[in-house]
C-alpha positions, 0 to 999 in steps of 0.5 A: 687210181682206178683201172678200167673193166679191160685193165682187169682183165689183162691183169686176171689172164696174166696172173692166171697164166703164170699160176698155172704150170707147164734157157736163158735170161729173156730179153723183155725190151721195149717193156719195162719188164725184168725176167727172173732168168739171168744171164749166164756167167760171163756172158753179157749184153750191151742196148742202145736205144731211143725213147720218147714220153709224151705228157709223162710227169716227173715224180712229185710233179702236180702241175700238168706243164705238157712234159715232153721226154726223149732218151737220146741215147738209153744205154743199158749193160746187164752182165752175168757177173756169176752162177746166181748173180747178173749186174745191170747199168742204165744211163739216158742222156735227156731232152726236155720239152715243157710250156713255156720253157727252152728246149733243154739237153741234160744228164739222165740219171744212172741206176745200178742193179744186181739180180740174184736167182732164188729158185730155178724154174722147175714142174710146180714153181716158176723162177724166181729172183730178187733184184736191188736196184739203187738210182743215183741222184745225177738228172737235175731236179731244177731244170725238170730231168729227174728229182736229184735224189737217190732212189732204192727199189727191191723187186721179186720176179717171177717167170714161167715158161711155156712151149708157145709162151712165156709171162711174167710177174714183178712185185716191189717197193720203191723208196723215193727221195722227196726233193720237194724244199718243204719235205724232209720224208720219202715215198715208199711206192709199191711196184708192179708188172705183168707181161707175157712174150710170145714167138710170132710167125717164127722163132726169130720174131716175138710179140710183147704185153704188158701192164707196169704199175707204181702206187705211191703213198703219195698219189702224186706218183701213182703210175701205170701204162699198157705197153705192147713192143715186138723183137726181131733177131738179126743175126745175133742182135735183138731189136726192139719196137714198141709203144706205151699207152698212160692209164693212170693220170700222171703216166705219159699219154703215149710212148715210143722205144726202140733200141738194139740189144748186142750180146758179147762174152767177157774174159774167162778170168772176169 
């Protein structure tokens, strides 16, 4: 995968601003970003969202079939489970839209995470976790919604907090499932993102950046995007726009995400 002259750049100024020195976990939606910071203990919160991918190929998918997906709905849950662990859930229900087929409505799959805080942000180091994260085999593979394969991802997360902005570092490796009939291996990709988020006008409205990537050993799931999203406070509810913009050949030409973050506290005795 090549990246243009602009894509270094973004890279080079991200990286620069996360080396250099200068709450609670940061809600990074509409990107795909995850923040080191965690959720307090017992406290948690509930997205509700839409999506759509225009050209987006499904892993080890050559063909080019003018893939079509909207998330109608995506739902995540992140949930402070304890002092140094936050639990996530993600679940999409699906619809599909490809040449020459029927329109088609189908079960997404469900990604199960932990994350566990490693370091506190202080002066000289930024914060950093790990996060698990398994993707359960439920979008079916036949009618084109997922690979119905498992799939285990492992990423360290960095952040670094600024008066006037934040940015962000995730570094992993994913472990594919090849659901292809001849093949009986896997994929291990490598995983990456950089972003920085940063208040716009006042403190109730924040802008996004990112650039999230994934090389494959196979280069049929080489992937990578620029995505740019805005948040605006309601109240206590987040809402998110944003939009995604395909670099690599098999990414989604263009993407579109929206959705409203609920936060709530569970019992004491969770």
């Amino acid at each position: 995968m090549r990246f243009s002259s602009s894509a270094h750049s973004v890279i080079a100024i991200l990286l620069l601003l996360l080396l250099t020195s200068p709450a609670l976990a940061g809600n990074l939606e509409p990107l795909g970003l995850q923040d080191a910071q965690l959720l307090p203990k017992n406290h948690a919160e509930f997205r509700i969202g839409l999506a759509y991918y225009d050209g987006l190929h499904n892993l080890f998918q050559p063909q080019d079939i003018d893939r079509r997906l909207a998330e109608l709905p995506s739902l995540s849950l992140n949930l402070g489970l304890g002092e140094r662990v936050e639990g996530q859930l993600h679940y999409s229900y699906l619809h599909l839209r490809e040449d020459g087929q029927d329109d088609k409505w189908g079960s997404g799959d469900l990604t199960i995470g932990l994350k566990v805080r490693l370091w506190q942000e202080s002066l000289r180091v930024p914060a950093l976790a790990v996060r698990l994260a398994t993707k359960l085999p439920n979008a079916d593979n036949k009618d084109d919604f997922g690979t119905d394969e498992a799939d285990i991802f492992i990423d360290l997360l960095a952040t670094r907090n600024f008066s006037l902005f934040s940015t962000y570092l995730n570094l992993g490796l994913a472990i594919l499932g090849d659901p292809r009939p001849d093949s009986d291996s896997q994929d291990d990709a490598f995983r990456y993102a950089l972003g920085i988020r940063a208040p716009l006008m006042d403190t109730r409205l924040a802008g996004l950046l990112s650039i999230e990537g994934m090389e494959g050993a196979d280069s049929i799931n080489s992937r990578c995007a620029v995505r740019a999203g805005l948040q605006l406070l309601l109240g206590e509810w987040l809402w998110d726009l944003g939009g995604s913009v395909g670099l690599a050949s098999k990414s989604e030409d263009w993407g579109l995400r929206t959705g409203l973050t609920i936060p709530f506290n569970l019992s004491a005795n969770w």
